[in-house]
C-alpha positions, 0 to 999 in steps of 0.5 A: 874837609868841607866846611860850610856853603859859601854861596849858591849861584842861579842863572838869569838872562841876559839884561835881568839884573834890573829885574832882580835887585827889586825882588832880592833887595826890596822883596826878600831883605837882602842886600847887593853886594859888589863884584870883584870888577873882573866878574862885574864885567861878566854882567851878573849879580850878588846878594847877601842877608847874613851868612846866605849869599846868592850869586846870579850869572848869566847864561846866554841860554838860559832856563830857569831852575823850576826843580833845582833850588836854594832852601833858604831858612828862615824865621817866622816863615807866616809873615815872611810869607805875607812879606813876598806877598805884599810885593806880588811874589807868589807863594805856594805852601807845601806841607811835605817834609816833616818837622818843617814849615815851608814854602815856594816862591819864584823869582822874577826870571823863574827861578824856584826858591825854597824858604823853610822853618824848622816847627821842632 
């Protein structure tokens, strides 16, 4: 029986870490948390803000995920909005899916990411 997402893992580059612990720490909110020193070793990194944790693995051949994505609930989605911006992260509104506001953004190798509020 499942019982709940424990983690969503994205691929980056060889080298990104540096890239990424700006946007994902300064940018989002959230923080790095240590890897076990066995994946550690694997190059890589983890992310947490509450219950969301986002882990990042690297993928000699990479390609960003420009379709596949986390949906990231958020709350007052205009000033987390102007949050990204303010840091020089794109965002791109999209009034789609009712009963919800939302937005895309990518992250600094690429990836797509989903941030939503419920409006209900």
């Amino acid at each position: 029986m499942l019982t709940a997402l424990d983690h969503v893992q994205l691929a980056v580059p060889p080298g990104a870490e540096d890239l990424l612990r700006p946007y994902y720490v300064d940018t989002l909110g959230m923080t790095e948390i240590p890897k076990p020193p066995v994946l550690a070793a694997r190059g890589g990194c983890w992310f947490q803000a509450g219950t969301v944790r986002l882990h990042f693995g690297v993928e000699a051949d990479f390609r960003p995920a420009r379709k596949a994505h986390p949906g990231l609930r958020v709350t007052g989605i205009e000033a987390y909005a102007a949050r990204l911006e303010s840091h020089g992260a794109q965002v791109t509104w999209d009034h789609d899916l009712p009963g919800h506001r939302r937005f895309y953004s990518e992250d600094p190798v690429g990836n797509r990411l989903e941030f939503l509020e419920p409006t209900g």
